[in-house]
Backbone of each chain as ProteinMPNN parsed JSONL, in Angstrom:
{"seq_chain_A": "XXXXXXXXXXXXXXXXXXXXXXXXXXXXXXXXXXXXXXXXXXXXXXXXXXXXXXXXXXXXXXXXXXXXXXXXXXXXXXXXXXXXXXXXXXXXXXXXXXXXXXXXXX", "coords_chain_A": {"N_chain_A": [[12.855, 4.045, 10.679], [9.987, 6.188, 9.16], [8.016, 8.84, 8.221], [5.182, 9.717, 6.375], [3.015, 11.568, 4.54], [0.852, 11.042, 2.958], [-1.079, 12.495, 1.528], [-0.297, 14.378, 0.54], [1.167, 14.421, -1.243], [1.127, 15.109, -4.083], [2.349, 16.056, -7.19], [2.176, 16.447, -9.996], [2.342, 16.86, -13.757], [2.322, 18.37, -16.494], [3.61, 17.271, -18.898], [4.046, 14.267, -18.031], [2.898, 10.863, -16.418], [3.616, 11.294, -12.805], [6.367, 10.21, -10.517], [6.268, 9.781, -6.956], [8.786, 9.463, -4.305], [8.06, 7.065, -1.382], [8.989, 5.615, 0.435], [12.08, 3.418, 0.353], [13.849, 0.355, 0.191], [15.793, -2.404, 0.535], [14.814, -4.293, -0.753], [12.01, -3.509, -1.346], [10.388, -0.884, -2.647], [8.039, 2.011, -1.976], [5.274, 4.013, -3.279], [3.571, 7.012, -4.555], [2.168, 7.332, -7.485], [0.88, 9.864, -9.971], [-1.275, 11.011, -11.936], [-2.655, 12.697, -14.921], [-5.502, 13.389, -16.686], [-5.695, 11.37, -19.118], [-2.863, 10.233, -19.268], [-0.498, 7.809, -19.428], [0.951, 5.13, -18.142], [3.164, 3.086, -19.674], [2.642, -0.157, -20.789], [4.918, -2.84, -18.897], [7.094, -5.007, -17.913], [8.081, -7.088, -15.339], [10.558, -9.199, -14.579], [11.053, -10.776, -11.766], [9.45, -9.248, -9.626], [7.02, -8.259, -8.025], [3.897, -6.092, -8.279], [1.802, -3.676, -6.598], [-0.99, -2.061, -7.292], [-3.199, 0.677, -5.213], [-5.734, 2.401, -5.221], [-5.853, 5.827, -4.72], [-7.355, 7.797, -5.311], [-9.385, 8.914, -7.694], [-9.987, 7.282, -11.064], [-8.941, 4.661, -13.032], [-7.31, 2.662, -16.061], [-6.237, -0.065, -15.596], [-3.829, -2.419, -17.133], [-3.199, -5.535, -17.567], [-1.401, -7.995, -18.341], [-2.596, -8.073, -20.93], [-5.539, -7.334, -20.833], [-8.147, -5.419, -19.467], [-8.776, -3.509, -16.639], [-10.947, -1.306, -15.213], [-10.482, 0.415, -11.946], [-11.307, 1.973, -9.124], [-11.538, 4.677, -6.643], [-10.108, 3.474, -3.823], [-10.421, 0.867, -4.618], [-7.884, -2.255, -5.584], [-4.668, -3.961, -6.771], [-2.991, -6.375, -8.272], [-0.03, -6.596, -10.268], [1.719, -9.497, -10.418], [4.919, -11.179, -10.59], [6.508, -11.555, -13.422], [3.639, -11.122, -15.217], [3.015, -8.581, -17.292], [2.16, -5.478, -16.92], [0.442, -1.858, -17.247], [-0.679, 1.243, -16.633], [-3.55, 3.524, -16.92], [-4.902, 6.118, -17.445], [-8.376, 7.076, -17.986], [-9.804, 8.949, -17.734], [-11.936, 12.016, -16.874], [-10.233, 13.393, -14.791], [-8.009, 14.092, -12.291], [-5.78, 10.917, -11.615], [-4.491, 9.729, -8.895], [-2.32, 6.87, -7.1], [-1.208, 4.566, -5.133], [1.547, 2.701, -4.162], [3.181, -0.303, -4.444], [6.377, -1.874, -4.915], [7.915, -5.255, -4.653], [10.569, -7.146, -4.492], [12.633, -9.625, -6.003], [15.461, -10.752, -3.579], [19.111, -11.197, -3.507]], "CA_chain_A": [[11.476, 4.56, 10.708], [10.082, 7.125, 8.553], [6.646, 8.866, 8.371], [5.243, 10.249, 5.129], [1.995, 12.505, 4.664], [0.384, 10.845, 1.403], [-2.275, 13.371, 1.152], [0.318, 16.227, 0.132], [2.381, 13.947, -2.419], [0.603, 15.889, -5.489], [3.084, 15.802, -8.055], [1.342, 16.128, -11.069], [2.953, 17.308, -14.746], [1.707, 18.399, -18.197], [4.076, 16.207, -19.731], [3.679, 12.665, -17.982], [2.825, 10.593, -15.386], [5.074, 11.403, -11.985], [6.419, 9.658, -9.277], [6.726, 10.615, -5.401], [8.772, 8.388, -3.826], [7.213, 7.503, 0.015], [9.733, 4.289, 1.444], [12.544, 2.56, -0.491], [14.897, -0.516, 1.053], [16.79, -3.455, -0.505], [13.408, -5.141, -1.144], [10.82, -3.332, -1.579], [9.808, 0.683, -2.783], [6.377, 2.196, -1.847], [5.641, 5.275, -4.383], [2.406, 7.513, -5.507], [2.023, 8.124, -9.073], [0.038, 11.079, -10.257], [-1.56, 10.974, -13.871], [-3.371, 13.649, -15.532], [-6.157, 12.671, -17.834], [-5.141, 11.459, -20.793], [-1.545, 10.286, -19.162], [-0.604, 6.656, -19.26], [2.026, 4.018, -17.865], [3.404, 2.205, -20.674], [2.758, -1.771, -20.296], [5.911, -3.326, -18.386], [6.987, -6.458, -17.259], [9.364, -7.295, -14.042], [10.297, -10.429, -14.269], [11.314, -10.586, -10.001], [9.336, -8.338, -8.54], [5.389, -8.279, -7.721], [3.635, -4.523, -8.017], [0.302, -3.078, -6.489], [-1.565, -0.577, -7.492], [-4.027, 1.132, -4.601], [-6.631, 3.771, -5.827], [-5.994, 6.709, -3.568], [-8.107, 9.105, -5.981], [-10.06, 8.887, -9.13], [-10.34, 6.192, -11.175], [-7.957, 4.331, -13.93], [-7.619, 1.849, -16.719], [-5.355, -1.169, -15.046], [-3.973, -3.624, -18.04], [-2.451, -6.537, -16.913], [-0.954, -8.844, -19.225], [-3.684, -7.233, -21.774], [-7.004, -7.34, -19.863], [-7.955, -4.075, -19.142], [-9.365, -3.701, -15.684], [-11.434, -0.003, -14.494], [-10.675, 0.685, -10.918], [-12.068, 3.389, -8.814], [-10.597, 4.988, -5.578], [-10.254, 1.893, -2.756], [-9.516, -0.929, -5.627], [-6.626, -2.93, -5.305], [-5.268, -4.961, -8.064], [-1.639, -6.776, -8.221], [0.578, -7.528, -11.217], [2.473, -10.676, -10.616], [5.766, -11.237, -11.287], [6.242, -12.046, -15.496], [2.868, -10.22, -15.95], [2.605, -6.883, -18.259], [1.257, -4.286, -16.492], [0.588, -1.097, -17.377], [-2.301, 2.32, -16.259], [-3.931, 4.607, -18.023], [-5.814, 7.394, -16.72], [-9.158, 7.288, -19.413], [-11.164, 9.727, -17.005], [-11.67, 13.439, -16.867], [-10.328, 13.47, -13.343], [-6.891, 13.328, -12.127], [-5.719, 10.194, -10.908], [-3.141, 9.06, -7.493], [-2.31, 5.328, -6.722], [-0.382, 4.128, -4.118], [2.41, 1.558, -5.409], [4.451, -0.8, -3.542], [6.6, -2.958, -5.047], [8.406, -6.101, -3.63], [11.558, -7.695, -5.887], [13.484, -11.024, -5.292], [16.898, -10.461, -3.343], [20.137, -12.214, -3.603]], "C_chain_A": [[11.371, 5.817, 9.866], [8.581, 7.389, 8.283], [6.685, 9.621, 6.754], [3.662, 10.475, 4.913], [1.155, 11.874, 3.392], [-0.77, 11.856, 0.609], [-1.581, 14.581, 0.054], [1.265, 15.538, -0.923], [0.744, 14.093, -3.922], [1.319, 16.36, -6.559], [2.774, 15.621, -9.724], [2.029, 17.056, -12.535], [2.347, 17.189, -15.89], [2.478, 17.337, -19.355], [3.995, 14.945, -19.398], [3.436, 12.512, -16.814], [4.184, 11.074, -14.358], [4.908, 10.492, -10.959], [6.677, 10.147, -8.257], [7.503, 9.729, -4.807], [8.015, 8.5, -2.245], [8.522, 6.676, 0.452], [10.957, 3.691, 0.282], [13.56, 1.362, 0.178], [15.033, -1.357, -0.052], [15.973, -3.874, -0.942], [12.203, -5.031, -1.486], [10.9, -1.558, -1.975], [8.143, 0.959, -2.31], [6.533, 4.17, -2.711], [3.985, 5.671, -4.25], [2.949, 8.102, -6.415], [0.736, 8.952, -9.053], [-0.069, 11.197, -11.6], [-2.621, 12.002, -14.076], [-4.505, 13.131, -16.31], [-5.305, 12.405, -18.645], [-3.669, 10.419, -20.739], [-1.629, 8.409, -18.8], [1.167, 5.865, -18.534], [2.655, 2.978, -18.782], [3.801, 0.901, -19.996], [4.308, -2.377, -20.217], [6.308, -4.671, -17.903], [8.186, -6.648, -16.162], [9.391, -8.717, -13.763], [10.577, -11.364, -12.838], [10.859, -9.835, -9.375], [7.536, -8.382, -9.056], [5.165, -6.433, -7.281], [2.132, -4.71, -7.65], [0.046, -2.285, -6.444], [-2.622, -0.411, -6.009], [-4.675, 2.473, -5.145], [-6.797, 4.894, -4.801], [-7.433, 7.674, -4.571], [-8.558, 9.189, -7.224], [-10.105, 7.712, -9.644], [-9.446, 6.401, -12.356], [-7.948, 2.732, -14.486], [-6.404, 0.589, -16.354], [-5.005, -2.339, -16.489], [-3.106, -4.191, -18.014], [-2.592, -7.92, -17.761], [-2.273, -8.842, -20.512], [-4.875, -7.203, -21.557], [-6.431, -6.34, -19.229], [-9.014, -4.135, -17.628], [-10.114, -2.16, -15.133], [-11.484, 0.029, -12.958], [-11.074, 2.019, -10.346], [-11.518, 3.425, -7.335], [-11.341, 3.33, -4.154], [-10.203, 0.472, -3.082], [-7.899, -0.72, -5.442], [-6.171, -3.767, -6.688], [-3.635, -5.276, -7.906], [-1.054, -7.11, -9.798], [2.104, -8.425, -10.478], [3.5, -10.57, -10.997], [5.85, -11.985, -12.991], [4.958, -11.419, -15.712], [2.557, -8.8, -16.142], [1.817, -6.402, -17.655], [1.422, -3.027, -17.114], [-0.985, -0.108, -16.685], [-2.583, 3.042, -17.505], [-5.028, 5.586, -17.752], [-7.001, 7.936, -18.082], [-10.59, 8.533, -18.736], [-10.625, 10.619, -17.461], [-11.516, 13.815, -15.426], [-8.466, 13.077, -13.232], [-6.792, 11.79, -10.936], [-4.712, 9.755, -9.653], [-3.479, 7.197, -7.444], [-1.201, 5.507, -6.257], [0.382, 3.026, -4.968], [3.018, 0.86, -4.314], [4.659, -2.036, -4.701], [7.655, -3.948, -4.454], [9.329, -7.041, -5.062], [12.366, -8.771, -5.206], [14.86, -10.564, -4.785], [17.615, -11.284, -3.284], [20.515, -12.271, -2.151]], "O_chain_A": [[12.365, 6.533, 9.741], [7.841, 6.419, 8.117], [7.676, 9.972, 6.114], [2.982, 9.473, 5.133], [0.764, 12.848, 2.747], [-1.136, 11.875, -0.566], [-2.072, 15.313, -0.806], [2.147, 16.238, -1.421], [-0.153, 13.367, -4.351], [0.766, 17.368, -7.002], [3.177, 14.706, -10.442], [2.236, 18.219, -12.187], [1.879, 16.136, -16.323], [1.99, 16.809, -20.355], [3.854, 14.2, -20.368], [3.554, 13.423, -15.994], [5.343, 11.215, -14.747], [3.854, 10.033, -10.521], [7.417, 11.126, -8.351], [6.783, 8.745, -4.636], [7.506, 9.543, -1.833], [9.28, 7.48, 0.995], [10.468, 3.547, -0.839], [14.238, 1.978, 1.0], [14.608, -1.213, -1.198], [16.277, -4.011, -2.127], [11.415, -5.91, -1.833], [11.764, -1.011, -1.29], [7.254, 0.109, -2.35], [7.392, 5.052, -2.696], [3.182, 4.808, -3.898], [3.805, 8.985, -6.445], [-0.228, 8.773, -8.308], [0.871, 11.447, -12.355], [-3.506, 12.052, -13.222], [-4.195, 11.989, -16.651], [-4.292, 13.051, -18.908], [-3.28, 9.867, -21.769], [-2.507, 7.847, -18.145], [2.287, 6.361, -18.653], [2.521, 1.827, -18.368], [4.671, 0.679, -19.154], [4.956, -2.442, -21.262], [5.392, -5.355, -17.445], [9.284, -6.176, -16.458], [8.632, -9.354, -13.032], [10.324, -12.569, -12.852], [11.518, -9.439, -8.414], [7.057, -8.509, -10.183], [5.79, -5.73, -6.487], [1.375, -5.549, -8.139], [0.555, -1.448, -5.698], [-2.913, -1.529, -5.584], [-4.01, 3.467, -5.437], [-7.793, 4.911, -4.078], [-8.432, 8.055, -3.96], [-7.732, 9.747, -7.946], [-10.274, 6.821, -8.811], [-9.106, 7.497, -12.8], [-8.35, 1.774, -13.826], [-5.578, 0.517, -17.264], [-5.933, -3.066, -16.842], [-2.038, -3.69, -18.365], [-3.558, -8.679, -17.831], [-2.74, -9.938, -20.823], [-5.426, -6.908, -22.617], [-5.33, -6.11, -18.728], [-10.005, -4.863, -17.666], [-9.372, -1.852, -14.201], [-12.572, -0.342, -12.516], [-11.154, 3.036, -11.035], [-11.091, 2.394, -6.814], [-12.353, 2.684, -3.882], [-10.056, -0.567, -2.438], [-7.109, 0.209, -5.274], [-6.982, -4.168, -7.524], [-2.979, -4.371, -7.389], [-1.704, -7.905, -10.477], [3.195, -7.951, -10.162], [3.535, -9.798, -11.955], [5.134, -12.891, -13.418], [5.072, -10.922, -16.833], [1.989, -8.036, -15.361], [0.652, -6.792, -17.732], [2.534, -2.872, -17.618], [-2.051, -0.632, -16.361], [-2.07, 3.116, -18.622], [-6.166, 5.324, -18.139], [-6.749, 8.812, -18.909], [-11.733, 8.793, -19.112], [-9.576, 10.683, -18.103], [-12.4, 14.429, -14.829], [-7.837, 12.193, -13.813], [-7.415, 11.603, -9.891], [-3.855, 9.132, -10.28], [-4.5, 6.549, -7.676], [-0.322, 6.278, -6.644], [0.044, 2.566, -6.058], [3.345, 1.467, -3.295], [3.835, -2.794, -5.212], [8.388, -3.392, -3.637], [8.902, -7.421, -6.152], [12.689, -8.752, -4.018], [15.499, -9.927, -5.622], [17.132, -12.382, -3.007], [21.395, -13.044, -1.772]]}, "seq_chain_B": "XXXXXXXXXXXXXXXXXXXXXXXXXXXXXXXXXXXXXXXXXXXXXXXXXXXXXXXXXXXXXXXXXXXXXXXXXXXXXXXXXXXXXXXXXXXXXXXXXXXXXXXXXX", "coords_chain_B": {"N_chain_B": [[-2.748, -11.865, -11.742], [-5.282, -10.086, -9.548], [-7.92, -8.316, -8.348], [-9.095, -6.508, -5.753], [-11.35, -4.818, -3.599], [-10.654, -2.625, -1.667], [-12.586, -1.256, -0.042], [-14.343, -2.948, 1.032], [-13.405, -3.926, 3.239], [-13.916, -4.911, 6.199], [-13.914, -6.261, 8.354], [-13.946, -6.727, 11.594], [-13.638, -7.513, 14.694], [-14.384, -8.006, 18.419], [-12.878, -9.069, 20.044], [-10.084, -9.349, 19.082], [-7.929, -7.214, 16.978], [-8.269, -7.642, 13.499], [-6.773, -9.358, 10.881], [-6.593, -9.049, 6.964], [-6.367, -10.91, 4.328], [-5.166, -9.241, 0.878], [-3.378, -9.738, -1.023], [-1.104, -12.371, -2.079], [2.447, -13.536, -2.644], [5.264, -15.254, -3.226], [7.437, -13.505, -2.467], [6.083, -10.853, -0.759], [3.26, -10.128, 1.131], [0.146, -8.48, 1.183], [-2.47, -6.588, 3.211], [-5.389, -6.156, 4.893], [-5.691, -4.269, 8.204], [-7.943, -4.358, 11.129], [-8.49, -2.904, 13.542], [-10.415, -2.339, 16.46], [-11.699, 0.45, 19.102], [-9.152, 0.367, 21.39], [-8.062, -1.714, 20.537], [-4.32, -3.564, 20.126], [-1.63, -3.997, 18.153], [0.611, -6.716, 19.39], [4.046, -4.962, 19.963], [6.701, -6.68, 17.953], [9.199, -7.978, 15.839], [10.476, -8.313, 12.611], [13.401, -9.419, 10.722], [14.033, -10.116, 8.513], [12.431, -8.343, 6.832], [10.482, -5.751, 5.912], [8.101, -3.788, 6.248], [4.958, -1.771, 5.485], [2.64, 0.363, 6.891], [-0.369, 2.151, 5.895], [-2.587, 4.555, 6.167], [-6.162, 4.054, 6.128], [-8.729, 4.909, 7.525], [-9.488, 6.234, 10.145], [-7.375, 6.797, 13.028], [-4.239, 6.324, 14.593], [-1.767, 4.91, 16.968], [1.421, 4.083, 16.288], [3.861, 2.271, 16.906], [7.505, 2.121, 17.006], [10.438, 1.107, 17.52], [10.14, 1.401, 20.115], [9.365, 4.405, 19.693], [6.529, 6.323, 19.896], [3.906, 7.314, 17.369], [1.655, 9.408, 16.299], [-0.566, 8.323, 13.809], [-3.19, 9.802, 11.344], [-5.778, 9.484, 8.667], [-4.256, 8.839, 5.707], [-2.247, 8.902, 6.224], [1.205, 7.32, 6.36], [3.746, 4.918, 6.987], [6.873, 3.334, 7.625], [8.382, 0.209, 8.831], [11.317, -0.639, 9.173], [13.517, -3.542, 8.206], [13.947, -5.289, 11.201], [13.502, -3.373, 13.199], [11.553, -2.67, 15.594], [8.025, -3.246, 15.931], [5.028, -1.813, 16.227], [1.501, -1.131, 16.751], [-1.643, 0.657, 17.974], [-4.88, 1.469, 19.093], [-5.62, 3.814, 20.087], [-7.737, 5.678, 20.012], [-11.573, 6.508, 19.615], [-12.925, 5.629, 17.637], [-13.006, 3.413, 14.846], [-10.303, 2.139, 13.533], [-8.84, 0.974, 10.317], [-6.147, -0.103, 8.717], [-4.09, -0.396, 5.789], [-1.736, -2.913, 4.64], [1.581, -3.739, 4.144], [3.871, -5.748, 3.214], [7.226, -6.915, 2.616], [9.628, -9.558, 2.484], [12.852, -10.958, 2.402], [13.676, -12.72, 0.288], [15.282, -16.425, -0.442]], "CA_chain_B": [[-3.798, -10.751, -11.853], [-6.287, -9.848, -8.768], [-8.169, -7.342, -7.654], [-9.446, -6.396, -4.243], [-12.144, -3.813, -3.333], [-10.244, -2.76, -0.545], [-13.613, -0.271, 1.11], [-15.366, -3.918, 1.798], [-12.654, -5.18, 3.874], [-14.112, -4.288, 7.319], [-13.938, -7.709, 9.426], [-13.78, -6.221, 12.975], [-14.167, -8.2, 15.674], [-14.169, -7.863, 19.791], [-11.609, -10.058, 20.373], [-8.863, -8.82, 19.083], [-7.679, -6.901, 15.834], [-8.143, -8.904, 12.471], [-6.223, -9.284, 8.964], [-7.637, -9.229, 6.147], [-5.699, -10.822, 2.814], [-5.691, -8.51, -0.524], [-2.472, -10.307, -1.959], [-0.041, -12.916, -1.412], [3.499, -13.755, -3.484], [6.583, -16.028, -2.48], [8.447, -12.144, -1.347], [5.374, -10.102, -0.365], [1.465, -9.86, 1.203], [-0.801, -6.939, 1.144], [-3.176, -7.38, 4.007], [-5.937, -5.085, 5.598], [-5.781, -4.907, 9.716], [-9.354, -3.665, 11.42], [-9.131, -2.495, 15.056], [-12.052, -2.005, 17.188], [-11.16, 1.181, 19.691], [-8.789, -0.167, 22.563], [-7.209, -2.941, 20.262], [-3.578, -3.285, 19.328], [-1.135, -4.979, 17.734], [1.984, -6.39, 19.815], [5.111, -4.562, 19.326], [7.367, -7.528, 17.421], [10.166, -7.606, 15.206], [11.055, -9.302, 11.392], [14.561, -9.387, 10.819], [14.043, -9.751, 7.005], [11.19, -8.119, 6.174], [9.926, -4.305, 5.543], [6.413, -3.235, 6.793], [4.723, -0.408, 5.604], [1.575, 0.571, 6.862], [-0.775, 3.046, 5.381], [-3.846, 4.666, 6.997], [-7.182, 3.894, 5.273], [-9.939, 5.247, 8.385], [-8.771, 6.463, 11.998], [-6.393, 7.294, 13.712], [-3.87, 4.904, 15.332], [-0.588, 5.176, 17.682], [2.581, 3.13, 15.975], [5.134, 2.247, 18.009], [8.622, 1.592, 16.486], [11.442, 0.719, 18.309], [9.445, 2.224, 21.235], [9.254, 5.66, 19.561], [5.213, 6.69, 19.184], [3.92, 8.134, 15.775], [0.176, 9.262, 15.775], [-0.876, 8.702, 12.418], [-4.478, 10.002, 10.754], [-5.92, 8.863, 7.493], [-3.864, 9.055, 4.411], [-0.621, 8.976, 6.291], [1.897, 5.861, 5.978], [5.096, 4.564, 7.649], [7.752, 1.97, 7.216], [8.864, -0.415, 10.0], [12.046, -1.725, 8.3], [13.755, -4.995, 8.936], [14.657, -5.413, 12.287], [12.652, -2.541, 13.924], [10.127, -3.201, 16.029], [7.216, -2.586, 15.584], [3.221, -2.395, 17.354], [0.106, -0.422, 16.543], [-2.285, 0.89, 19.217], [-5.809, 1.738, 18.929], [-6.446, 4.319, 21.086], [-8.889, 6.284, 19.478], [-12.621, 6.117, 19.778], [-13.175, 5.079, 16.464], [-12.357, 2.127, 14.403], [-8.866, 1.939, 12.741], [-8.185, 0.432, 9.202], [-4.993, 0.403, 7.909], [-3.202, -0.897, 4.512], [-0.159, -3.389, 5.255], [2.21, -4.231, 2.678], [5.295, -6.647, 4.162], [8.289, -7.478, 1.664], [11.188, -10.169, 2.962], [14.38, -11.433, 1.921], [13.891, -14.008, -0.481], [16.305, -17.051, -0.817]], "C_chain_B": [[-4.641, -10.844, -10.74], [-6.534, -8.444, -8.363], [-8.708, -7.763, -6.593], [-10.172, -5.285, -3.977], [-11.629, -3.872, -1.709], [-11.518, -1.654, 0.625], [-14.525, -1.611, 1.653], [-14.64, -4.195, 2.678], [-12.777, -4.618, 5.48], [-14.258, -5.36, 8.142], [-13.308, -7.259, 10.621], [-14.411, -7.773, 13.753], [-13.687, -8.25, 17.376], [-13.557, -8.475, 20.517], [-10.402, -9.521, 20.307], [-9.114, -7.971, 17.345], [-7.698, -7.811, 14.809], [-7.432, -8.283, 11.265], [-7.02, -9.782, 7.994], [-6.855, -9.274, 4.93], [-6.14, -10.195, 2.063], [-4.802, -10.032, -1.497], [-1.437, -11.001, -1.514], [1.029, -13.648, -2.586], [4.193, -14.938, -2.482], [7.658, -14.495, -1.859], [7.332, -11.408, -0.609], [3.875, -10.182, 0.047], [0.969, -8.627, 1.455], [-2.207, -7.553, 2.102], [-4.496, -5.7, 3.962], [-5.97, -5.02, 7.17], [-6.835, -3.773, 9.952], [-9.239, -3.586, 12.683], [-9.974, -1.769, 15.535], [-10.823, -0.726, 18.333], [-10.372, 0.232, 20.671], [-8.007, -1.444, 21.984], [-5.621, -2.632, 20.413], [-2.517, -4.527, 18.833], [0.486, -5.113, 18.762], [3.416, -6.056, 19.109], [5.946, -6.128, 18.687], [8.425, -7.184, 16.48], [10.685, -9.127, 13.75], [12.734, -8.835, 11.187], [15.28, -9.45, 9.513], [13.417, -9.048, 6.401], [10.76, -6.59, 6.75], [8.507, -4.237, 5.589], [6.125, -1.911, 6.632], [2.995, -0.29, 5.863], [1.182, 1.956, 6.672], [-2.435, 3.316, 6.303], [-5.126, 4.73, 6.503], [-8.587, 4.65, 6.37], [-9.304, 5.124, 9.572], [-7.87, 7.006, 11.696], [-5.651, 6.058, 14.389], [-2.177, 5.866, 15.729], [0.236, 3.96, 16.633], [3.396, 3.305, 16.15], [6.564, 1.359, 17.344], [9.391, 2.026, 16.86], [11.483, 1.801, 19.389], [8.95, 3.713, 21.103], [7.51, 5.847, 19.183], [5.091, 7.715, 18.335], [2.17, 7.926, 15.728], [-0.262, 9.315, 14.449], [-2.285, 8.653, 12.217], [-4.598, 9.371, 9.218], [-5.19, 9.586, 6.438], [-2.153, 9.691, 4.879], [-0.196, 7.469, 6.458], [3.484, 6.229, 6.628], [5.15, 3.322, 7.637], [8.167, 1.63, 8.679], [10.248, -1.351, 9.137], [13.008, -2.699, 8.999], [14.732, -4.658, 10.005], [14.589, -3.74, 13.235], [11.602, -2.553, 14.145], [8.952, -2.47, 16.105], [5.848, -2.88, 16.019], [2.389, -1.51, 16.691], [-0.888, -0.466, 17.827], [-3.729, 1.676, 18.371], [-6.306, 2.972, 19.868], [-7.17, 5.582, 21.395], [-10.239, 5.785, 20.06], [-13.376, 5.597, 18.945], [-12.424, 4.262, 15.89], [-10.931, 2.291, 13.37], [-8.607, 0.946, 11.629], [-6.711, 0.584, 8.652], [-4.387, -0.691, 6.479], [-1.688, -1.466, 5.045], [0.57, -3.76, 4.113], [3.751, -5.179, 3.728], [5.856, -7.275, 2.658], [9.593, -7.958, 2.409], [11.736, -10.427, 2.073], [13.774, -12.561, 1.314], [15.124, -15.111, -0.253], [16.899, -17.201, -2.155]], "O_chain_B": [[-5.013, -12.017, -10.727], [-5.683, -7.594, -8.102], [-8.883, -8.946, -6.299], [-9.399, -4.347, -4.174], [-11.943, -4.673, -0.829], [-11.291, -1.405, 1.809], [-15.332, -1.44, 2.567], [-15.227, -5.054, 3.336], [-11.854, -3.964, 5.965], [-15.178, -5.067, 8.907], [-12.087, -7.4, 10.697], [-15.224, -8.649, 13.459], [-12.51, -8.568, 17.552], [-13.711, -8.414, 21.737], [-9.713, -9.241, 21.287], [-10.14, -8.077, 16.673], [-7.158, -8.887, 15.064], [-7.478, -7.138, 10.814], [-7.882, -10.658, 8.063], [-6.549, -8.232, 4.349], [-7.369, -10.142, 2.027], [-5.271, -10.903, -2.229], [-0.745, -10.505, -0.625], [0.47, -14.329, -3.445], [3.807, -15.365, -1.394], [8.466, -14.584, -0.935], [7.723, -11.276, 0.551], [3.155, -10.333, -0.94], [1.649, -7.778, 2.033], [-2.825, -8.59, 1.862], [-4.449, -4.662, 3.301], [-6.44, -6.096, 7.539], [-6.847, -2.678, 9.389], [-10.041, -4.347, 13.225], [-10.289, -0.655, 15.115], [-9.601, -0.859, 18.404], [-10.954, -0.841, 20.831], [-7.38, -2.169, 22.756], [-5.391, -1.491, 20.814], [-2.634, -5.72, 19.114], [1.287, -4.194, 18.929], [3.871, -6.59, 18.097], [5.437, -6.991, 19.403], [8.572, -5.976, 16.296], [11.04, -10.297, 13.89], [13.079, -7.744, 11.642], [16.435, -9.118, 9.246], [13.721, -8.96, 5.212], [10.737, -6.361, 7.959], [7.859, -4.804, 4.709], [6.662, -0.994, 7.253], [2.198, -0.814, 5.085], [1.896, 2.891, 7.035], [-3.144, 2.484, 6.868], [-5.353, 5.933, 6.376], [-9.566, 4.923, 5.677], [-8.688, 4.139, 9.981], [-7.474, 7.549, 10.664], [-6.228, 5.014, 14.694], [-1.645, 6.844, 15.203], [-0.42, 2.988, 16.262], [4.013, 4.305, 15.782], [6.589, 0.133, 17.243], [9.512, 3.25, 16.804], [12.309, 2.688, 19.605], [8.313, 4.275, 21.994], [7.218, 5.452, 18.054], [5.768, 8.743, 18.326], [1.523, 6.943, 15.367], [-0.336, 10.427, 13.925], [-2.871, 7.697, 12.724], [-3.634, 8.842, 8.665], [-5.406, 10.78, 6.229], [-1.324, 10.421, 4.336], [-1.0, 6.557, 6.649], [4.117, 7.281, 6.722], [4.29, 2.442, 7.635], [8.29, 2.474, 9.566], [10.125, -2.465, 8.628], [13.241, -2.644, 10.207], [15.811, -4.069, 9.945], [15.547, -3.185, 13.773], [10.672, -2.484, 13.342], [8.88, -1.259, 16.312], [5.482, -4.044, 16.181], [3.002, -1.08, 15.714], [-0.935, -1.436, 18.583], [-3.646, 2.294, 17.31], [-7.45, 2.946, 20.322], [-7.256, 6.272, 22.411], [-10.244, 4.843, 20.852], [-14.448, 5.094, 19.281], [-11.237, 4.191, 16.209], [-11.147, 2.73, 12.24], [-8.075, -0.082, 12.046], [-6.37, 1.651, 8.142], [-4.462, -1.909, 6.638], [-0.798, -0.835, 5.615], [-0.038, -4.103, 3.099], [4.279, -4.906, 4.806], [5.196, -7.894, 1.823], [10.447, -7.195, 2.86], [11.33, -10.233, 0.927], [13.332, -13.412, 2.086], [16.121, -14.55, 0.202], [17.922, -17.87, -2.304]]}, "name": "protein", "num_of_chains": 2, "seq": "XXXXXXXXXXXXXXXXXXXXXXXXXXXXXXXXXXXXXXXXXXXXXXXXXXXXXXXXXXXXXXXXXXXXXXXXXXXXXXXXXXXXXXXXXXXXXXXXXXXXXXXXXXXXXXXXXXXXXXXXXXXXXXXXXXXXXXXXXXXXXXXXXXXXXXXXXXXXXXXXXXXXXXXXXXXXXXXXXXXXXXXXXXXXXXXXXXXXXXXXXXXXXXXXXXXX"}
């Protein structure tokens, strides 16, 4: 068991997006990222493991397997295992998202 | 690719607590659960599988491996495999929370 405050994971850097971690086990991580304007996620691909973004705070450019998606705090949005994800923070607002992701185990 | 406007997902009902799918894989689902005051969920136990719930509106008791953990909005905790785990309503107001569950693959 393990509790974790998400309000106070503010982690935020002039040079790039950051991560907080919140949970991690054999199977799964749960994280908030913290992006600045301007600050992006370079498009990724996992080919075993399913990610979701949650919009704790501001709003951000979601592009998933190149379709760009605008969410705003309380969107949800999944990339799939094999599809390119990446964020991109195109506001004047900082942004938080909740993360969990979930990866195939042996 | 999906999104999910997770501020609509309010399906309460006087019966019991309800789920509410965002996202579902072959390792992982992302749910929403809506208790009315006085609901809860019975304590139980996965034996593969990692539960993290997050607090979206309320307040709620969560009970893992009998230990209680009041959590308010915009706090989160893991139930990991093979710790049991319940939720209690016993607030006066309605309880949302964010579920994320990742098992053991084959």
């Amino acid at each position: 068991m393990d509790i974790a405050d998400v309000t106070d994971r503010r982690t935020f850097d002039d040079d790039s997006f950051q991560k907080s971690n919140l949970f991690e086990t054999d199977r799964m991580f749960s994280d908030v990222y913290c992006f600045e304007p301007g600050q992006s996620q370079t498009p990724h691909t996992h080919e075993n493991a399913d990610k979701v973004y949650y919009v704790l705070d501001g709003a951000g450019t979601f592009v998933i397997d190149g379709a760009e998606h605008t969410l705003e705090e309380g969107n949800a949005i999944i990339a799939a295992a094999g599809e390119e994800h990446g964020v991109r923070n195109d506001s004047d607002e900082r942004l938080r998202t909740l993360v969990f992701m979930a990866w195939t185990t042996e």
